[in-house]
N, C-alpha and C positions, 0 to 999 in steps of 0.2 A: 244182930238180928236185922233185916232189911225190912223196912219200915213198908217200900212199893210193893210189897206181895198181895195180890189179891185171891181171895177167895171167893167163891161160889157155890153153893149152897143150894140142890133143887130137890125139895122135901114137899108133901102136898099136907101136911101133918101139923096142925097148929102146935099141937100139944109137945110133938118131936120138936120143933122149931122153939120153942122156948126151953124145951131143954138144955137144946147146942147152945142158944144163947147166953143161959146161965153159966155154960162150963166152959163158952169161949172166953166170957166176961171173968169167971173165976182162975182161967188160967192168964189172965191180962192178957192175950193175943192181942197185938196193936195192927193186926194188921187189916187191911177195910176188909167186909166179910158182906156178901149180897147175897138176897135172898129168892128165887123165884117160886112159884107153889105149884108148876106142871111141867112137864113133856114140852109143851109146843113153847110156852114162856122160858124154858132154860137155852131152847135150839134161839128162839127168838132174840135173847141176850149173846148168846155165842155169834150168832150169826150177826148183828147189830140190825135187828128188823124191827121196824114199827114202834113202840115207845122205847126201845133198847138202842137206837140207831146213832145218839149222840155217846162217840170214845168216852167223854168226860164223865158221864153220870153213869155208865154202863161201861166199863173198863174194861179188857180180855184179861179173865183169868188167870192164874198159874196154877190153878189147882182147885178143883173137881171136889164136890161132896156128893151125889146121886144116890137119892132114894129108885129102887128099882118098879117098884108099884105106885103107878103116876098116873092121874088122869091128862087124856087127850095126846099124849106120845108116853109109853112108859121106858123106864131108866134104860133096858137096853137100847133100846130104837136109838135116845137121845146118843148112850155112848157110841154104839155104828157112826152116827152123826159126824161125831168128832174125830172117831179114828178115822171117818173118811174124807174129813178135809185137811188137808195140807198144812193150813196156817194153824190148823190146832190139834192135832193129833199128837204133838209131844208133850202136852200138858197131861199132869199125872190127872189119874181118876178115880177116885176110892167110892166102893160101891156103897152106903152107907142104908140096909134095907132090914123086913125083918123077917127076909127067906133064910134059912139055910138049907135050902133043897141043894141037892149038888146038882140036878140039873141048872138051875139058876147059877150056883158059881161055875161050872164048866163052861155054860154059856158066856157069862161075864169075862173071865179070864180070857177066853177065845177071840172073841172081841177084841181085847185088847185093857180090859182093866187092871190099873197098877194094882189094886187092893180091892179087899172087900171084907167087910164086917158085918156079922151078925148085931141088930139091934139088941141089945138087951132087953127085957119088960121092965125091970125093977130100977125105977129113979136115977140112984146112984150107981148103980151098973154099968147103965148108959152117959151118962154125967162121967166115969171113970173112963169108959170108950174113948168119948171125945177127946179129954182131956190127952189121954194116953198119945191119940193120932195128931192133937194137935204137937205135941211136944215133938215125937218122931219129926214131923214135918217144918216143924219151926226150928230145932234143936240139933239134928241127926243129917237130915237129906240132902240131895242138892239136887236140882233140876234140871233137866235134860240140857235147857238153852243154859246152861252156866250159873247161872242166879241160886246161890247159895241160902236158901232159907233161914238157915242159922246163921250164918257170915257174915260178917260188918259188911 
């Protein structure tokens, strides 16, 4: 398992966010997991603007967690964002919302998103979600740039 994987996380959801947290911490993911709570704060980390602008405390990504319904840019906006810039557009991005409208996932797919997952309502539904995606992606994958999630 490669320990430099970072994760990102942009949920506007107190209650979601301690969810993932529980079921990141329950499945031991070691690897750093950041958290932003809107739209303009996740582009703002992506992009390194304004309190996100120092590499070291605000790291680029390898992989995408996007709540779709966000105040002040919502999750599509931010995913356009990323498929449309260069330095980040290969980074996977799991839509992580609690549409299942298929207009929202045709739109999402179109876009460009690797996945997308219906929220669960029920605790441990969502808790098994997680748990499920984190493993896929720490376990299973490997990333566009070569960086093997699961690989020593």
């Amino acid at each position: 398992m490669n320990p430099n994987v970072n994760i990102l996380v942009a949920e506007d959801s107190l209650v979601d966010i301690k969810i993932m947290q529980r079921a990141f911490q329950k499945t031991r993911l070691p690897h750093p997991i950041f958290f932003v709570r809107d739209g303009e704060e996740a582009i703002d980390f992506l992009m390194r603007k304004g309190r996100y602008s120092d590499p070291d405390s605000s790291p680029r990504p390898d992989l995408i967690l996007l709540d779709i319904k966000m105040p002040r840019a919502t999750g599509t906006e931010v995913l356009r964002a990323i498929k449309n810039e260069p330095a980040l557009r290969k980074i996977p991005v799991t839509m992580l919302t609690t549409s299942g409208q298929s207009e929202d996932i045709n739109d999402c797919y179109n876009l460009g998103a690797n996945s997308y997952i219906v929220k669960p309502l029920d605790f441990d539904a969502f808790s098994r979600a997680v748990e499920a995606f984190c493993f896929y992606w720490t376990s299973i994958a490997v990333l566009p740039n070569g960086v093997g999630l699961g690989r020593e």
